[in-house]
PQR file of N, CA, C, O and H, with PARSE charges and radii, in Angstrom:
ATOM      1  N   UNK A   1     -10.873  -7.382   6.874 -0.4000 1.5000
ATOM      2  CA  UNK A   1     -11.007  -5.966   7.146 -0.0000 2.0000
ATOM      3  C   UNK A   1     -12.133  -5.422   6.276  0.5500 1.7000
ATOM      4  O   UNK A   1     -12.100  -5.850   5.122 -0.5500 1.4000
ATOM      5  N   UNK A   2     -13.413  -4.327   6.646 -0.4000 1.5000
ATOM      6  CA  UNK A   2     -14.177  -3.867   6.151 -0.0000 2.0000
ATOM      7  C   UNK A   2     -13.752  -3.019   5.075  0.5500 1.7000
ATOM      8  O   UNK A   2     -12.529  -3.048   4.937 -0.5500 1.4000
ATOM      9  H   UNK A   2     -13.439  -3.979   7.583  0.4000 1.0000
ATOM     10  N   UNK A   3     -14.111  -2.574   4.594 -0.4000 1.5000
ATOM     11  CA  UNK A   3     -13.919  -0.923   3.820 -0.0000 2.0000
ATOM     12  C   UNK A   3     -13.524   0.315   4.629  0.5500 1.7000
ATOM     13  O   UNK A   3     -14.167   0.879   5.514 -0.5500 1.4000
ATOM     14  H   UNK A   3     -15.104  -2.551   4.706  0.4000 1.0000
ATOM     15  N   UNK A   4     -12.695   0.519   4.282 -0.4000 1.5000
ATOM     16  CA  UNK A   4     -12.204   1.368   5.344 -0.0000 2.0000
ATOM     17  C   UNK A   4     -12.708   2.357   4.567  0.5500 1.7000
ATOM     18  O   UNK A   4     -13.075   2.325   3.392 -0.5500 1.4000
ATOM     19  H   UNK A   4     -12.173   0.061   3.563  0.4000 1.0000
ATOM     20  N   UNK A   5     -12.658   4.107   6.133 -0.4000 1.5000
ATOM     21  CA  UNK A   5     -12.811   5.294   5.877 -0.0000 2.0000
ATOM     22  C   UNK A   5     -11.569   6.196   5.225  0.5500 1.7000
ATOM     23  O   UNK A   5     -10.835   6.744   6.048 -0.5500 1.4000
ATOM     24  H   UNK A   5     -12.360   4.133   7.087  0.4000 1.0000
ATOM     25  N   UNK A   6     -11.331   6.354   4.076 -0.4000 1.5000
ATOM     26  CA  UNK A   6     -10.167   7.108   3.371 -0.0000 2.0000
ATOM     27  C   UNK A   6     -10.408   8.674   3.510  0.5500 1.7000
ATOM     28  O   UNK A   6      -9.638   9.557   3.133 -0.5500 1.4000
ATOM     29  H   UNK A   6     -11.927   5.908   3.408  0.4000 1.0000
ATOM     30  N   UNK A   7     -11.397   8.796   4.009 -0.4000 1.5000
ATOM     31  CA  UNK A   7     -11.750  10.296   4.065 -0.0000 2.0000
ATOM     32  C   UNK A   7     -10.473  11.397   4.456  0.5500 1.7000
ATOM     33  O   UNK A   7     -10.089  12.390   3.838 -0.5500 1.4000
ATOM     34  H   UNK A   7     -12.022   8.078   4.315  0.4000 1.0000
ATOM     35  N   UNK A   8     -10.075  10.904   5.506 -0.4000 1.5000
ATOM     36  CA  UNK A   8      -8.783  11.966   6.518 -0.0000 2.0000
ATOM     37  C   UNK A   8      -7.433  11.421   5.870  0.5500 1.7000
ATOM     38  O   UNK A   8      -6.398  12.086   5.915 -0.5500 1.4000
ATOM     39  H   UNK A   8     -10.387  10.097   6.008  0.4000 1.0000
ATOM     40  N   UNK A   9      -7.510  10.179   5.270 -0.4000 1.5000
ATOM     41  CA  UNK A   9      -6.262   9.019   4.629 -0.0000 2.0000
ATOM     42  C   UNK A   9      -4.627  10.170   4.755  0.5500 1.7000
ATOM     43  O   UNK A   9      -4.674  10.973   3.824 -0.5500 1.4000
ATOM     44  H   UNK A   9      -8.351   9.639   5.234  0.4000 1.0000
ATOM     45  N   UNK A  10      -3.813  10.302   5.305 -0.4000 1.5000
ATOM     46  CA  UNK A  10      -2.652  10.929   4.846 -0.0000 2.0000
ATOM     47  C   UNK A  10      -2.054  10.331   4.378  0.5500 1.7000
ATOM     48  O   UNK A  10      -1.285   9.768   5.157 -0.5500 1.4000
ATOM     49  H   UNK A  10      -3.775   9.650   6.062  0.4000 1.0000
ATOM     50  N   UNK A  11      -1.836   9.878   2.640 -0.4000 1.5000
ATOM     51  CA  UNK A  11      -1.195   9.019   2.001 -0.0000 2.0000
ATOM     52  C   UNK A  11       0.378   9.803   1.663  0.5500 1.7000
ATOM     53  O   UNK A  11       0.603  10.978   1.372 -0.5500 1.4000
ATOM     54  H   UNK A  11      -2.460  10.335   2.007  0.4000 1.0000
ATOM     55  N   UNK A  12       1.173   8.827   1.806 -0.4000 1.5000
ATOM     56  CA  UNK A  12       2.966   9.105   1.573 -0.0000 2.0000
ATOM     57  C   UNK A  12       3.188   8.049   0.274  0.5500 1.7000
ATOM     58  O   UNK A  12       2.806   6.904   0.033 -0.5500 1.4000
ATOM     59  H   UNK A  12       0.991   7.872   2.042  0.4000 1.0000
ATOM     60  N   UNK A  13       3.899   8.910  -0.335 -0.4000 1.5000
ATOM     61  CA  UNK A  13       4.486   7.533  -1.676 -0.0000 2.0000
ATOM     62  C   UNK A  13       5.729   6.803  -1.033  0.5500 1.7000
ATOM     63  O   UNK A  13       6.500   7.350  -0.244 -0.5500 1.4000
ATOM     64  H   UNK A  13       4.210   9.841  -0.140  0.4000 1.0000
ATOM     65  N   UNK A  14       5.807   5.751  -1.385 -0.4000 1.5000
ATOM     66  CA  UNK A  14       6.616   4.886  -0.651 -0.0000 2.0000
ATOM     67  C   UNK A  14       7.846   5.220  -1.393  0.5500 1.7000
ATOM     68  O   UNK A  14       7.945   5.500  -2.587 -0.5500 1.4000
ATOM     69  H   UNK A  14       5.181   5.307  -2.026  0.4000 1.0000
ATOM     70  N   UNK A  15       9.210   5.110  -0.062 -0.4000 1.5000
ATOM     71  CA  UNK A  15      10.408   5.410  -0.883 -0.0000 2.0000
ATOM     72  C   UNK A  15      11.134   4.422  -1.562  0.5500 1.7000
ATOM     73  O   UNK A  15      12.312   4.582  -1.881 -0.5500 1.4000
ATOM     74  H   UNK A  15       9.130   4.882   0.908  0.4000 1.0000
ATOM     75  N   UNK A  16      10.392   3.255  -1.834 -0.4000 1.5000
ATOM     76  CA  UNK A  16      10.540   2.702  -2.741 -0.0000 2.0000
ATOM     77  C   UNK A  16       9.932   2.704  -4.452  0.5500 1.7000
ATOM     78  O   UNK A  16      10.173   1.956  -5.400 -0.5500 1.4000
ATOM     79  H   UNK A  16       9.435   3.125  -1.575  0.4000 1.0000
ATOM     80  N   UNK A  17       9.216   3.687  -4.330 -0.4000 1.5000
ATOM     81  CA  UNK A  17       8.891   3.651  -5.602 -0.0000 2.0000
ATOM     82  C   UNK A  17       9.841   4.433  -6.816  0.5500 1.7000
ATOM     83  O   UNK A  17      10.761   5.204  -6.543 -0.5500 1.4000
ATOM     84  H   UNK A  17       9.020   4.294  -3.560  0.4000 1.0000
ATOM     85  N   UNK A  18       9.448   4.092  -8.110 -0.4000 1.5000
ATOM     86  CA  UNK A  18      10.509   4.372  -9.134 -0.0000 2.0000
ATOM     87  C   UNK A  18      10.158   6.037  -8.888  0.5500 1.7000
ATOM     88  O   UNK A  18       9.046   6.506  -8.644 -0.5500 1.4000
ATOM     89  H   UNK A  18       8.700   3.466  -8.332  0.4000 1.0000
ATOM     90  N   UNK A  19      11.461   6.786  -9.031 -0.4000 1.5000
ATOM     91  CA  UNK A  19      11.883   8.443  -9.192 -0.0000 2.0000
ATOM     92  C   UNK A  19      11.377   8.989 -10.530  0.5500 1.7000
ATOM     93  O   UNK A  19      11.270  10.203 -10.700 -0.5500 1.4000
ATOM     94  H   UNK A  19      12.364   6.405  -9.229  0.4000 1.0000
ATOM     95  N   UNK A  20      11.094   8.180 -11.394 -0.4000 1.5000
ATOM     96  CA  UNK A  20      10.599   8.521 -12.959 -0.0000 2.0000
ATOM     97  C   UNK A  20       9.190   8.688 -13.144  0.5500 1.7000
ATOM     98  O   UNK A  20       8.703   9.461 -13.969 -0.5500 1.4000
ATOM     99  H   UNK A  20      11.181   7.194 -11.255  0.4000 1.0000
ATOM    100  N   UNK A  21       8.469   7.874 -12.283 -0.4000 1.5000
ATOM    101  CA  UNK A  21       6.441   7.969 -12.735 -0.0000 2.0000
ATOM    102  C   UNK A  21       6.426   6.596 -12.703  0.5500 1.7000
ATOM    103  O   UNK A  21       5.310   6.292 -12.282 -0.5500 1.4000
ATOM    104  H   UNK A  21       8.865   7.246 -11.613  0.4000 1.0000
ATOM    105  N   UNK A  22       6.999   5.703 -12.899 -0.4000 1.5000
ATOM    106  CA  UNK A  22       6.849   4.582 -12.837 -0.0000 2.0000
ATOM    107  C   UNK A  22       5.823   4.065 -11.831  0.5500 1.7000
ATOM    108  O   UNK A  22       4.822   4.551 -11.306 -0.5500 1.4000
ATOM    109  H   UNK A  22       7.906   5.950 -13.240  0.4000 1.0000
ATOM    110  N   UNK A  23       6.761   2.326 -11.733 -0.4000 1.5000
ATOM    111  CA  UNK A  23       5.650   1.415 -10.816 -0.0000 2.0000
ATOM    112  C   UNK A  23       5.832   2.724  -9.238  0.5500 1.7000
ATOM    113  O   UNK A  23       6.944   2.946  -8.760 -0.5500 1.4000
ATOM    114  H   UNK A  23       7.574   1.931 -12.160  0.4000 1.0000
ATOM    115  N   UNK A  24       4.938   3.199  -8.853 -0.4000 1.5000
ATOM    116  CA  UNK A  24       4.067   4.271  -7.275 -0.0000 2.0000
ATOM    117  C   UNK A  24       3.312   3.794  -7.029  0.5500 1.7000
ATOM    118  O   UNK A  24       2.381   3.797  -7.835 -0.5500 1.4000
ATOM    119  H   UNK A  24       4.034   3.019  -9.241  0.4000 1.0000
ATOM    120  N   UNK A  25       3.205   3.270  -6.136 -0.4000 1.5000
ATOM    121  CA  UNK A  25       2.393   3.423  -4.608 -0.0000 2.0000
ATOM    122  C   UNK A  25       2.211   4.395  -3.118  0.5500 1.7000
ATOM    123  O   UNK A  25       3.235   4.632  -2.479 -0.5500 1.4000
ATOM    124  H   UNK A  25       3.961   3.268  -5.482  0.4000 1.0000
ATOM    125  N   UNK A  26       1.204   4.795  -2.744 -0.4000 1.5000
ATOM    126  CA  UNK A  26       1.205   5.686  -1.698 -0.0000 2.0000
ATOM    127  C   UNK A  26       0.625   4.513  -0.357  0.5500 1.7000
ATOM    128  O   UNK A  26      -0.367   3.804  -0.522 -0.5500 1.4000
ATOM    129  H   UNK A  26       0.372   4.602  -3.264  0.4000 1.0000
ATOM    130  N   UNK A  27       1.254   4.507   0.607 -0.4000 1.5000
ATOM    131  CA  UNK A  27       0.642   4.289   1.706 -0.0000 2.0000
ATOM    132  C   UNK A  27      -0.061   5.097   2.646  0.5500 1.7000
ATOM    133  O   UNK A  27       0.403   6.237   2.680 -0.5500 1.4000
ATOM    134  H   UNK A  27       2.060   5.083   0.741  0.4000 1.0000
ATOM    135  N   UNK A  28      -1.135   4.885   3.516 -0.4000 1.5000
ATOM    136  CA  UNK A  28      -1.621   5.644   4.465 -0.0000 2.0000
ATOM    137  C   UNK A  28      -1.508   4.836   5.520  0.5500 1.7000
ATOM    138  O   UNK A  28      -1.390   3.651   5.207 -0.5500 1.4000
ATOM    139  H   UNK A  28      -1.512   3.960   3.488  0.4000 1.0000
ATOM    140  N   UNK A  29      -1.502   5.119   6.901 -0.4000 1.5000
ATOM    141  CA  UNK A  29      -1.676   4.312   8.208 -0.0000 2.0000
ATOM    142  C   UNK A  29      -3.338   5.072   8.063  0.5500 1.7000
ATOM    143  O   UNK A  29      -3.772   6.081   7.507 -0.5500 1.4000
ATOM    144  H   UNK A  29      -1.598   6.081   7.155  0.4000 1.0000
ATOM    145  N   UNK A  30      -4.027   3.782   9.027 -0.4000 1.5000
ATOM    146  CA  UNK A  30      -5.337   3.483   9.465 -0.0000 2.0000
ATOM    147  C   UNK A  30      -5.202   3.314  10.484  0.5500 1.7000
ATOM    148  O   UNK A  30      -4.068   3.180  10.946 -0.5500 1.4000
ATOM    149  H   UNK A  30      -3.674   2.963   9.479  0.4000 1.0000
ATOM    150  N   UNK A  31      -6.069   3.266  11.083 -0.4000 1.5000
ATOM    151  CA  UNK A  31      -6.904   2.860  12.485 -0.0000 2.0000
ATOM    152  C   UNK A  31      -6.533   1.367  12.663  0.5500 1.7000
ATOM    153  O   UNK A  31      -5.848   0.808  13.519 -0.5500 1.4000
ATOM    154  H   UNK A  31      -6.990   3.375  10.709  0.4000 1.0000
ATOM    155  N   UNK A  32      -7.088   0.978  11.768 -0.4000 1.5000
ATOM    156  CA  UNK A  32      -7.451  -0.630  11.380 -0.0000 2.0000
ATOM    157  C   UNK A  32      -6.226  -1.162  11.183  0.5500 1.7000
ATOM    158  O   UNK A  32      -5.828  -2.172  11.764 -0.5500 1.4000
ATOM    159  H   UNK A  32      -7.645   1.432  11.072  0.4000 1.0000
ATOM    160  N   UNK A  33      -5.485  -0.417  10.243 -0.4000 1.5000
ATOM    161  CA  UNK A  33      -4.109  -1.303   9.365 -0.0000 2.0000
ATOM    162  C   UNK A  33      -3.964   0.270   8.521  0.5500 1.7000
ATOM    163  O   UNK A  33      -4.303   1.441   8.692 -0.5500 1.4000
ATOM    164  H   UNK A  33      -5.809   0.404   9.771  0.4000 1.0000
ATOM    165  N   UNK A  34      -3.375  -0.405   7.721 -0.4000 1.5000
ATOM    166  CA  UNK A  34      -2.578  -0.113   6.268 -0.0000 2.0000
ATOM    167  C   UNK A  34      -3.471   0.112   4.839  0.5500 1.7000
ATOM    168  O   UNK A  34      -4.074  -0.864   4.394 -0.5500 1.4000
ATOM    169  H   UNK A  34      -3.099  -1.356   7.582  0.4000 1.0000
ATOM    170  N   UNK A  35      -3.535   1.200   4.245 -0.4000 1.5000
ATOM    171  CA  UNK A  35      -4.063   0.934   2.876 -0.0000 2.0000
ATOM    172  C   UNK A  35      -3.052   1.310   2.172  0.5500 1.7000
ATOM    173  O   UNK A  35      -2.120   1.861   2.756 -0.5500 1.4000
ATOM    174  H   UNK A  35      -3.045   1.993   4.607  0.4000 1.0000
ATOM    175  N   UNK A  36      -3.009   1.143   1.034 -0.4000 1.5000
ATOM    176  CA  UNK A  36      -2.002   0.809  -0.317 -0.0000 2.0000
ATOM    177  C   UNK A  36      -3.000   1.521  -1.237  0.5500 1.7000
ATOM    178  O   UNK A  36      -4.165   1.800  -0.956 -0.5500 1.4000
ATOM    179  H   UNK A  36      -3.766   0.695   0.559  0.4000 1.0000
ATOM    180  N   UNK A  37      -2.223   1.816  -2.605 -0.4000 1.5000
ATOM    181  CA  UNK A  37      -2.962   2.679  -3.662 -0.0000 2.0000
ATOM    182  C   UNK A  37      -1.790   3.157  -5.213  0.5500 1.7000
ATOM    183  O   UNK A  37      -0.580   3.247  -5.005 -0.5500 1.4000
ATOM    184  H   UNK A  37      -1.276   1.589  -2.833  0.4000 1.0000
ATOM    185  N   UNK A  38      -2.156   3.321  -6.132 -0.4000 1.5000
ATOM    186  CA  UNK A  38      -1.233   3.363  -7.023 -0.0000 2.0000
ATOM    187  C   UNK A  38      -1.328   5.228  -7.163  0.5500 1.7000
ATOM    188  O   UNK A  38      -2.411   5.813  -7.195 -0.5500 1.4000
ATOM    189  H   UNK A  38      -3.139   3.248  -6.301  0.4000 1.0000
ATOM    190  N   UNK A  39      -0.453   5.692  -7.209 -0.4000 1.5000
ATOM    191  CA  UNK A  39      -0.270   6.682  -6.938 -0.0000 2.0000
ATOM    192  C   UNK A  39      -0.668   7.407  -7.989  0.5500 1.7000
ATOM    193  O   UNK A  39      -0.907   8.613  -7.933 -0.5500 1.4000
ATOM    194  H   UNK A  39       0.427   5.217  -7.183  0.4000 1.0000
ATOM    195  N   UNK A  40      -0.748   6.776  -8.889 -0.4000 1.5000
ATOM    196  CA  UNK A  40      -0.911   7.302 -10.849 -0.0000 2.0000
ATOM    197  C   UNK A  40      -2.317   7.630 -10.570  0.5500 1.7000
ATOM    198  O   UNK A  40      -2.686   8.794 -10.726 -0.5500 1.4000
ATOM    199  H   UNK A  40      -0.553   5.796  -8.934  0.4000 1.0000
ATOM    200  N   UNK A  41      -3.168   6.695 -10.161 -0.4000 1.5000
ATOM    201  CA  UNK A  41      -4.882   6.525 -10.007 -0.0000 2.0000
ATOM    202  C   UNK A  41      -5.376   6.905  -8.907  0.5500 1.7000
ATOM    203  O   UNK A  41      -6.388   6.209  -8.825 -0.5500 1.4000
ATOM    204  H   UNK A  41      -2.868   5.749 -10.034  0.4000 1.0000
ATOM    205  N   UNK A  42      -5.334   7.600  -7.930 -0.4000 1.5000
ATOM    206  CA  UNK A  42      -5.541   7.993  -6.794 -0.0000 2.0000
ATOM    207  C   UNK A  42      -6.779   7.962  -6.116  0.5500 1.7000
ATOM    208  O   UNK A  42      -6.928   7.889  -4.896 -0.5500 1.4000
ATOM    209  H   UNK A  42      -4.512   8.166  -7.997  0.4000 1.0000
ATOM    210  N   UNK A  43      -8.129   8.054  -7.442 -0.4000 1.5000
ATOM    211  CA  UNK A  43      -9.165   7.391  -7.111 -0.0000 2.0000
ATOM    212  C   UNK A  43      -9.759   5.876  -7.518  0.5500 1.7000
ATOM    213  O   UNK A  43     -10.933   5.523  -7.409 -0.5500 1.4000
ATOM    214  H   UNK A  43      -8.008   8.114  -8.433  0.4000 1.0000
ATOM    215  N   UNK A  44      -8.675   5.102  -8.001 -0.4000 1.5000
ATOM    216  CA  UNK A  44      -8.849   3.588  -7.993 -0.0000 2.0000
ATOM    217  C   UNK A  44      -8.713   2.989  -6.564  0.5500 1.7000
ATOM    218  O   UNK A  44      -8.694   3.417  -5.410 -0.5500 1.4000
ATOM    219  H   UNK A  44      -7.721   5.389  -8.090  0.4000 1.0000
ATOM    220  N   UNK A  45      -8.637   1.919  -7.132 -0.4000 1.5000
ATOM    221  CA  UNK A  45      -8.883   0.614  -6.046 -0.0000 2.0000
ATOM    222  C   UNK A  45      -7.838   1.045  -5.475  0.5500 1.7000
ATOM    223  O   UNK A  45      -7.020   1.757  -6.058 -0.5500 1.4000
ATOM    224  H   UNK A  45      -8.652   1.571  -8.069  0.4000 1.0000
ATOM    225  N   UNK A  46      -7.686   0.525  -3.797 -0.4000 1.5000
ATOM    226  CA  UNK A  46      -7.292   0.703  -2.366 -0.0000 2.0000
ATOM    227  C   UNK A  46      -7.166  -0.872  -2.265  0.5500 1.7000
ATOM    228  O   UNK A  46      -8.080  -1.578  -2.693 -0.5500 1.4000
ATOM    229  H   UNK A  46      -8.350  -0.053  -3.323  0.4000 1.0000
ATOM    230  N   UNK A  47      -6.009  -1.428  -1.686 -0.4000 1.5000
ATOM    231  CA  UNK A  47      -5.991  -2.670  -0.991 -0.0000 2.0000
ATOM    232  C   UNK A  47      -5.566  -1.851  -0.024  0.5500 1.7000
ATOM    233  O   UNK A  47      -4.887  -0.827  -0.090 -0.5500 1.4000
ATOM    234  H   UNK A  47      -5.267  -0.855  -1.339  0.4000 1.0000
ATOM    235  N   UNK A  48      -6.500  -2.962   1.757 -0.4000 1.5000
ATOM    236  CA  UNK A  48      -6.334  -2.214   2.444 -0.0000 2.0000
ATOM    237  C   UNK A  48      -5.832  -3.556   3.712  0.5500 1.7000
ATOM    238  O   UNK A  48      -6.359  -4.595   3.315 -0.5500 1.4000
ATOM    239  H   UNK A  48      -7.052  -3.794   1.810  0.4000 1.0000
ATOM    240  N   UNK A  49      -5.081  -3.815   4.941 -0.4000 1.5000
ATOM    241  CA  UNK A  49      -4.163  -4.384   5.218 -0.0000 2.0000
ATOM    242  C   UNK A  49      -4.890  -4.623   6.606  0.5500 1.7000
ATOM    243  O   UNK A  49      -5.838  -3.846   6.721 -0.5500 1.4000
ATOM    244  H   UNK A  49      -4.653  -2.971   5.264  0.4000 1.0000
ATOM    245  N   UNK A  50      -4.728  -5.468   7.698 -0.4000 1.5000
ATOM    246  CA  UNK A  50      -4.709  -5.267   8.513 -0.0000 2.0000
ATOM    247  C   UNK A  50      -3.771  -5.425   9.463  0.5500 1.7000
ATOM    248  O   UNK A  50      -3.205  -6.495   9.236 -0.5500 1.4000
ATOM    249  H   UNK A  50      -3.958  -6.098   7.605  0.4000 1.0000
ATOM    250  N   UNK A  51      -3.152  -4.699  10.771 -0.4000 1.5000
ATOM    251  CA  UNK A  51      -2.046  -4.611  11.033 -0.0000 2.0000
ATOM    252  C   UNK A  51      -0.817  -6.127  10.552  0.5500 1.7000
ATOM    253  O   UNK A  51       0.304  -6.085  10.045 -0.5500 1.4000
ATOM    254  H   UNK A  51      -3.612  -3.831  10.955  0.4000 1.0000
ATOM    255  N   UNK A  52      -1.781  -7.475  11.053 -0.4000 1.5000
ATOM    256  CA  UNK A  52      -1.171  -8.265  10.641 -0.0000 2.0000
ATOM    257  C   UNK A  52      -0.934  -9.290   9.442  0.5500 1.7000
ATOM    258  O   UNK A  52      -0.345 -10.370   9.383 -0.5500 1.4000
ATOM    259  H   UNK A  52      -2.691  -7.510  11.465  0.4000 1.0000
ATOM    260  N   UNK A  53      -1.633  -8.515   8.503 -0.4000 1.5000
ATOM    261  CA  UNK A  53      -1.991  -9.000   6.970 -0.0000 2.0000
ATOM    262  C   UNK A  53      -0.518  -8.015   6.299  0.5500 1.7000
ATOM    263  O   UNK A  53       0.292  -8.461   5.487 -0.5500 1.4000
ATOM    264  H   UNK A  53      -2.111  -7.638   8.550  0.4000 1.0000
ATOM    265  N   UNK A  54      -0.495  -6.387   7.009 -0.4000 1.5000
ATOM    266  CA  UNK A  54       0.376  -5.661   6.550 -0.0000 2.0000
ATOM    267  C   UNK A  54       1.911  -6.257   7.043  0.5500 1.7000
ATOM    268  O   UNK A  54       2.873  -6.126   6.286 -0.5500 1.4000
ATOM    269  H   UNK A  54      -1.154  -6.025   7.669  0.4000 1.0000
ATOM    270  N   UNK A  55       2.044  -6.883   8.301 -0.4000 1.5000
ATOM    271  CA  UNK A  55       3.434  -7.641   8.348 -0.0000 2.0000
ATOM    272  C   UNK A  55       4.052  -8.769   7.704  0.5500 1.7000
ATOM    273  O   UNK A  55       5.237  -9.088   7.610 -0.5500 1.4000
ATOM    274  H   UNK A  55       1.263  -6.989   8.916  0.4000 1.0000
ATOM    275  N   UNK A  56       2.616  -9.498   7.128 -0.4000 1.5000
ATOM    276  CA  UNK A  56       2.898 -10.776   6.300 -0.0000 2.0000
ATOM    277  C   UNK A  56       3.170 -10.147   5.051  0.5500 1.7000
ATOM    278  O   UNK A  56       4.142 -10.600   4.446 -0.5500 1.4000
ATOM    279  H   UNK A  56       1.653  -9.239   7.204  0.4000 1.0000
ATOM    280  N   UNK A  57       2.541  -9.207   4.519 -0.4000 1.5000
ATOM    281  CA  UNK A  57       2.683  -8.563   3.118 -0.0000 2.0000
ATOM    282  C   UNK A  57       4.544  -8.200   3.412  0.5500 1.7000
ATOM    283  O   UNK A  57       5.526  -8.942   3.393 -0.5500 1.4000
ATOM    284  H   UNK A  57       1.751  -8.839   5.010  0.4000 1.0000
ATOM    285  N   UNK A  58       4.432  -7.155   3.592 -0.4000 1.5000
ATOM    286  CA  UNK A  58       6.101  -6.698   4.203 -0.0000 2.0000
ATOM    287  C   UNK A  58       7.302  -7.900   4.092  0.5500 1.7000
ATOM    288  O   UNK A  58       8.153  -7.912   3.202 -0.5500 1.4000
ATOM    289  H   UNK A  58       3.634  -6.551   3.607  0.4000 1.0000
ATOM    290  N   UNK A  59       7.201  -8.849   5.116 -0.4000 1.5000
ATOM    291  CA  UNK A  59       7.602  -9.864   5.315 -0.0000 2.0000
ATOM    292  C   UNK A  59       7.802 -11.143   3.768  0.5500 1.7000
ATOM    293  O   UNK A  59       8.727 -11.908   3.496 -0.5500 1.4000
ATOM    294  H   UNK A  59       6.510  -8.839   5.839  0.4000 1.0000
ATOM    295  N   UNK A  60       6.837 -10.944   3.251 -0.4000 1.5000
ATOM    296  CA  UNK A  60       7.195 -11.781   1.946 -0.0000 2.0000
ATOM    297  C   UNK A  60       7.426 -10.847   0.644  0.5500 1.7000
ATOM    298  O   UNK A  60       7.803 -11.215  -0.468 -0.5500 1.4000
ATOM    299  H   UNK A  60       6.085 -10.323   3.472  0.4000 1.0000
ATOM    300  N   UNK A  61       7.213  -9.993   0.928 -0.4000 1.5000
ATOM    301  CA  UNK A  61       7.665  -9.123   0.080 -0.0000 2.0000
ATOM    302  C   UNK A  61       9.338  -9.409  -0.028  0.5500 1.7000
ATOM    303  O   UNK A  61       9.954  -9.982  -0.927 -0.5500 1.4000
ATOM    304  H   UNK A  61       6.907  -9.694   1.831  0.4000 1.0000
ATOM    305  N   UNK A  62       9.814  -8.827   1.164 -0.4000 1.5000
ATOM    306  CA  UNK A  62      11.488  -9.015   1.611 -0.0000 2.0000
ATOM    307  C   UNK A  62      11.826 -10.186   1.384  0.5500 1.7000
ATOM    308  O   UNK A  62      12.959 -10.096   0.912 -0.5500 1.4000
ATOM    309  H   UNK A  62       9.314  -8.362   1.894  0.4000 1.0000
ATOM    310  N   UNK A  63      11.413 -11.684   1.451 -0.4000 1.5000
ATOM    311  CA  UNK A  63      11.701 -12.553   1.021 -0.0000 2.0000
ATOM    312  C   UNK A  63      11.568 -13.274  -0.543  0.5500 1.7000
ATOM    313  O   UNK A  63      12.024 -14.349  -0.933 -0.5500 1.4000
ATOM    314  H   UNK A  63      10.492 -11.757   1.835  0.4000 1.0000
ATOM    315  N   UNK A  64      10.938 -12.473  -1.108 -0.4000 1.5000
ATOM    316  CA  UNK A  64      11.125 -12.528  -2.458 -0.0000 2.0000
ATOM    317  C   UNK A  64       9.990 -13.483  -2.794  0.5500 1.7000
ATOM    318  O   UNK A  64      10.239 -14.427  -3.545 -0.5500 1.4000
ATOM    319  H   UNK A  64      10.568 -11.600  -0.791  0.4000 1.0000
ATOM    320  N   UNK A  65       8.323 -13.258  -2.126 -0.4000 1.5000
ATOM    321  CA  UNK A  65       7.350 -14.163  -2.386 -0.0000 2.0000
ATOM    322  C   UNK A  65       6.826 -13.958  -3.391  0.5500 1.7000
ATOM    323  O   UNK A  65       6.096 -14.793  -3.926 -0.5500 1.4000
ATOM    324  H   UNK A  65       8.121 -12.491  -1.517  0.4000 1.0000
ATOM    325  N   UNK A  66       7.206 -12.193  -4.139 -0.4000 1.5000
ATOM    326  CA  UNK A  66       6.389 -11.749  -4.673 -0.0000 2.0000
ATOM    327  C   UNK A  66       6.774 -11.579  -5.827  0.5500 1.7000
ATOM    328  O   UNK A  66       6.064 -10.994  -6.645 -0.5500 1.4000
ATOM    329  H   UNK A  66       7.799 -11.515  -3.705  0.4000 1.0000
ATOM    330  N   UNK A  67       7.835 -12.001  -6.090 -0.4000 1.5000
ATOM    331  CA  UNK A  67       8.813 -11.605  -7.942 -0.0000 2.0000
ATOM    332  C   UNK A  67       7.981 -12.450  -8.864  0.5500 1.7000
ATOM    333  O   UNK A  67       7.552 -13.536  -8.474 -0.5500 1.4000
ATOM    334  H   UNK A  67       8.411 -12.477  -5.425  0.4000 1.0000
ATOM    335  N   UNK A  68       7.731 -11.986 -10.095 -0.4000 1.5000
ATOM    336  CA  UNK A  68       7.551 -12.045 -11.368 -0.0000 2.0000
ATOM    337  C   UNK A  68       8.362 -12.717 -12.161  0.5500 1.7000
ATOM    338  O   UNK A  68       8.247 -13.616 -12.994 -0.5500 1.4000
ATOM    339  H   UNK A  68       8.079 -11.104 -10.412  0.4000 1.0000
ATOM    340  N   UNK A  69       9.095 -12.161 -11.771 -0.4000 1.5000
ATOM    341  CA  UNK A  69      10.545 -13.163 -13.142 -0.0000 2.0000
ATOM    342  C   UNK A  69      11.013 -14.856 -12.630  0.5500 1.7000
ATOM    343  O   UNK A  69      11.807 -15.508 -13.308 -0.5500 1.4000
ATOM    344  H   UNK A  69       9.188 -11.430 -11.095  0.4000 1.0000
TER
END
């Protein structure tokens, strides 16, 4: 996926993120896909998805591809 246009972006914080300030993320729908963003930094880095990059993300997410511990 190119660089997408964030210009119009209607970003939502995901209702998964912590209620305190914590770990936030905002999503926007695209044209293209999906961009992602830390909600703290709003003009940092953007990972940005494409419809089917955003189902594999999703998808291993829920399966636990992505834990730390």
């Amino acid at each position: 996926m190119t660089t997408p246009d964030l210009t119009d972006a209607a970003w939502r914080k995901s209702s998964r993120s912590d209620a305190n300030g914590g770990a936030c993320v905002e999503v926007a729908d695209l044209r293209a896909g999906v961009a992602v963003r830390d909600s703290k930094d709003p003009s940092g880095p953007v990972l940005a998805f494409t419809p089917t990059g955003w189902h594999a993300f999703i998808a291993g997410t829920k399966d636990g591809n992505f834990n730390l511990a």
